[in-house]
N, CA and C atoms as an extended XYZ file, in Angstrom:
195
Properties=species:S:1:pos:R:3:atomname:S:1:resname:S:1:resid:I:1 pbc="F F F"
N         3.406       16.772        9.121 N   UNK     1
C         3.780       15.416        8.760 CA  UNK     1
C         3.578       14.517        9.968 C   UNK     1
N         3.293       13.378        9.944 N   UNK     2
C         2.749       12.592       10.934 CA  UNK     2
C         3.482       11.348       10.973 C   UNK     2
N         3.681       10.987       12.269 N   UNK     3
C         5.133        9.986       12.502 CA  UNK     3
C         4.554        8.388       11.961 C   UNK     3
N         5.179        7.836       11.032 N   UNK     4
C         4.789        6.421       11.087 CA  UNK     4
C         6.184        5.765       11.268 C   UNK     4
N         5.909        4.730       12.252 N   UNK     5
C         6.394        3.632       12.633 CA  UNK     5
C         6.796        2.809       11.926 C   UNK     5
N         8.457        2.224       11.537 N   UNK     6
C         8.798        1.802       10.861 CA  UNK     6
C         8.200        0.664       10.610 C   UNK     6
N         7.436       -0.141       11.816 N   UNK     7
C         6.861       -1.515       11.543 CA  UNK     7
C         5.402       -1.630       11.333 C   UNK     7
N         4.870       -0.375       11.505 N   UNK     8
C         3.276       -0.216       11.435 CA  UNK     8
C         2.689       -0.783       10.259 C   UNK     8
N         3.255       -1.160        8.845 N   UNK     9
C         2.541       -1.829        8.164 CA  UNK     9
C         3.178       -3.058        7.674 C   UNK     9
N         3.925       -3.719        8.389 N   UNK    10
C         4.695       -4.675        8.372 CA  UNK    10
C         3.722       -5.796        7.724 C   UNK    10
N         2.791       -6.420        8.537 N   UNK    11
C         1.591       -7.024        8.427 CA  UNK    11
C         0.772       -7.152        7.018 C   UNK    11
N         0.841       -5.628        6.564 N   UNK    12
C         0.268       -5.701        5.323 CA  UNK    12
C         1.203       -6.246        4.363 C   UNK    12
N         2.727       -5.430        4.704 N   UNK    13
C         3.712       -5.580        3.102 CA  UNK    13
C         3.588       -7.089        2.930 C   UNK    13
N         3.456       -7.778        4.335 N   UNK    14
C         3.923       -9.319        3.995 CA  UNK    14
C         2.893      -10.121        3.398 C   UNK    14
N         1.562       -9.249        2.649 N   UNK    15
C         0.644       -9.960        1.578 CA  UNK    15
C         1.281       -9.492        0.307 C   UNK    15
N         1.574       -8.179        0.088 N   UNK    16
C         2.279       -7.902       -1.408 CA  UNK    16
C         2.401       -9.325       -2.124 C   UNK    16
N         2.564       -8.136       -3.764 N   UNK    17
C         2.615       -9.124       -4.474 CA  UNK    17
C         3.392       -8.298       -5.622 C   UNK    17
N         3.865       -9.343       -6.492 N   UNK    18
C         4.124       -8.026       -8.359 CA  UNK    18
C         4.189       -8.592       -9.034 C   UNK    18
N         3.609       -7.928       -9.730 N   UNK    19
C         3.119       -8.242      -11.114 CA  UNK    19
C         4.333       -7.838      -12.387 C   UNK    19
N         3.675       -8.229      -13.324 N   UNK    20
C         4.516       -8.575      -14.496 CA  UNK    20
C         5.206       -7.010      -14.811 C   UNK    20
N         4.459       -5.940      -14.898 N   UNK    21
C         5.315       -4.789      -14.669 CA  UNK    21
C         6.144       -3.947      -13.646 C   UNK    21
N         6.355       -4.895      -13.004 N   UNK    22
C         7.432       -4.433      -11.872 CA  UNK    22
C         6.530       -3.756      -10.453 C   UNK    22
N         5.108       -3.662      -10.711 N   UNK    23
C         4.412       -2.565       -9.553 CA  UNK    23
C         4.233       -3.854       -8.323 C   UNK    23
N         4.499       -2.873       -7.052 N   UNK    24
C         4.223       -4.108       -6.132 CA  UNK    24
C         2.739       -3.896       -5.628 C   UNK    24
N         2.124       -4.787       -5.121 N   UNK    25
C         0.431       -4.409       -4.589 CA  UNK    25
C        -0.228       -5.087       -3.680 C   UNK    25
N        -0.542       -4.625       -2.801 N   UNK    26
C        -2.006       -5.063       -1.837 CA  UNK    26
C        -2.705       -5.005       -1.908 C   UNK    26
N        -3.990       -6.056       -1.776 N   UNK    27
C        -4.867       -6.301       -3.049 CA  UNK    27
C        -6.294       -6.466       -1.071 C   UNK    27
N        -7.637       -6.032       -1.264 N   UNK    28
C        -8.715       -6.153       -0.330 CA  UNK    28
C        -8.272       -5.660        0.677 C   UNK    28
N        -7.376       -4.963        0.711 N   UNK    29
C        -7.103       -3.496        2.299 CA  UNK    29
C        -8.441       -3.292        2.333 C   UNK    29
N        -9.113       -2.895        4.189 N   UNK    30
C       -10.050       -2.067        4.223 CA  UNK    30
C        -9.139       -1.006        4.178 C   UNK    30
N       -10.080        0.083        4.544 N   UNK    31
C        -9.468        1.535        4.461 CA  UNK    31
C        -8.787        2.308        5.288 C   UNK    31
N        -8.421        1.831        6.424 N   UNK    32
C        -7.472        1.727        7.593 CA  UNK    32
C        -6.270        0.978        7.019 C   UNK    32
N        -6.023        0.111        6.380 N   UNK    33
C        -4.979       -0.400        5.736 CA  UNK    33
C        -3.958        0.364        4.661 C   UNK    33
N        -5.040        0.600        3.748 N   UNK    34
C        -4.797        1.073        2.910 CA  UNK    34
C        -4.084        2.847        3.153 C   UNK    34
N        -4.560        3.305        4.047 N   UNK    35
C        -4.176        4.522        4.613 CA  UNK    35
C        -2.811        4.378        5.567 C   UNK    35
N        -2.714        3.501        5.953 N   UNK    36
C        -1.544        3.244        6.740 CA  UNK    36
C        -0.391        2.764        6.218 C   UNK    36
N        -0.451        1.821        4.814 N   UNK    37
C         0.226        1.244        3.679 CA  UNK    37
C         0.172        2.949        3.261 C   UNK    37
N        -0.514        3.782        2.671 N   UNK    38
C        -0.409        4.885        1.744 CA  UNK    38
C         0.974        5.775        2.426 C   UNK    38
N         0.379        6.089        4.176 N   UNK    39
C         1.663        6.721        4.609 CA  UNK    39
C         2.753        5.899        4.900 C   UNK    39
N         2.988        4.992        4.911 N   UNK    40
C         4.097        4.678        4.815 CA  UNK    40
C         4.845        4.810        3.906 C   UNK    40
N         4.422        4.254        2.559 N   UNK    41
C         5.368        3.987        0.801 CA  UNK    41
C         5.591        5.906        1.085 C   UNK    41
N         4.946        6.962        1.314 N   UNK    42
C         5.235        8.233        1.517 CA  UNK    42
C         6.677        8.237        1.787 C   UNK    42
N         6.673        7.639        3.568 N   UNK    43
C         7.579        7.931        4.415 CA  UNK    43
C         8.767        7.172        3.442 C   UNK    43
N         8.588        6.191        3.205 N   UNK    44
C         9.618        6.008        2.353 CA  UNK    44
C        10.335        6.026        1.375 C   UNK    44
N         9.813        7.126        0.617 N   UNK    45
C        10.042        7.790       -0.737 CA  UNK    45
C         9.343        6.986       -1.798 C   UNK    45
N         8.390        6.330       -1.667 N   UNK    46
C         7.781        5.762       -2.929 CA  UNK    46
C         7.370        7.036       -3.554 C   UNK    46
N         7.791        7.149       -4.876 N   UNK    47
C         6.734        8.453       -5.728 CA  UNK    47
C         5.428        7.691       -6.361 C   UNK    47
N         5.569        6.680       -6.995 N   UNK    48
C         4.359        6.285       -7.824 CA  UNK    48
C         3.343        5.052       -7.006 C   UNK    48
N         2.385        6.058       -6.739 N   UNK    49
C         1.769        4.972       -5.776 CA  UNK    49
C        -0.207        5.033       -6.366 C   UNK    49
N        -0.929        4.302       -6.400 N   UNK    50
C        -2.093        3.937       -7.079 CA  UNK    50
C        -2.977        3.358       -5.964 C   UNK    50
N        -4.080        3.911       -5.889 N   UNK    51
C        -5.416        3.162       -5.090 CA  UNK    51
C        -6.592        3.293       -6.113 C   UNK    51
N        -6.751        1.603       -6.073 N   UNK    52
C        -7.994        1.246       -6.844 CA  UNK    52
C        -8.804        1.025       -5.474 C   UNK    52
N       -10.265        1.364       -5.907 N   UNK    53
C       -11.612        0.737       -5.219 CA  UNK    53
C       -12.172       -0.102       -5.472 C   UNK    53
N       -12.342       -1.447       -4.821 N   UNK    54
C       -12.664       -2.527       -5.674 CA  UNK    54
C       -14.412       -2.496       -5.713 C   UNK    54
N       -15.251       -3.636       -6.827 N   UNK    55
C       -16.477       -3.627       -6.580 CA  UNK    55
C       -16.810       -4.791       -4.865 C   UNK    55
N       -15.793       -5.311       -4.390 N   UNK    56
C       -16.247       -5.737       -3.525 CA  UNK    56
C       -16.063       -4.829       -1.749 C   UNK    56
N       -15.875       -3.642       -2.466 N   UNK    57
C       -15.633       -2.724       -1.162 CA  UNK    57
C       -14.473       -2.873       -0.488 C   UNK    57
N       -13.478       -3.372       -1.027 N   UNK    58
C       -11.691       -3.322       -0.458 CA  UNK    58
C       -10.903       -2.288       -1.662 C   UNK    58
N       -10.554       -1.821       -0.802 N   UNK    59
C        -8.709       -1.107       -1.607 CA  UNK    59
C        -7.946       -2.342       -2.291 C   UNK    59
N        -6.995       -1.610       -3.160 N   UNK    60
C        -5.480       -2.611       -3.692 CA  UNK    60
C        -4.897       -1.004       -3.545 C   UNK    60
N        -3.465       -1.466       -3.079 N   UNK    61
C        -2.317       -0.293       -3.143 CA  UNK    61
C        -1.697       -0.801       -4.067 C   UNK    61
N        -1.112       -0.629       -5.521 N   UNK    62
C         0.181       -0.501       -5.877 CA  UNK    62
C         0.920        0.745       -5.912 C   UNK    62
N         2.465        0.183       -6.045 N   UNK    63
C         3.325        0.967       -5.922 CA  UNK    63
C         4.721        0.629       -6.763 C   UNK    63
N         5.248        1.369       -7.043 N   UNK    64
C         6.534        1.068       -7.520 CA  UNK    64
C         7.394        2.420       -7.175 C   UNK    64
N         9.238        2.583       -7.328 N   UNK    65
C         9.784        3.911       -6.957 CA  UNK    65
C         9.912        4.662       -8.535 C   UNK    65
């Protein structure tokens, strides 16, 4: 298991967004983002977590618990 930093994706959460079914999401992560957003929602017990590939070559993370 690999240590993440409570503030390491600070930066990203503060684009989130949610949508009408409750999922929260980051929407054009490159893939350094998206991997760093992924271990984190981990570290923090998110269970339901989703990566789309977009056609413009960015990630979206949603997530919900």
């Amino acid at each position: 298991m690999s240590f993440v930093r409570k503030d390491a994706s600070r930066p990203i959460l503060e684009r989130r967004q949610t949508d009408a079914d409750g999922w929260e999401y980051c929407e054009r992560l490159n893939k350094s983002e998206a991997e760093r957003l992924l271990d984190w929602l981990e570290a923090n017990g998110y269970a339901q977590k989703v990566v789309i590939f977009g056609e413009d070559g960015g990630f979206t993370v949603r997530w919900r618990r």
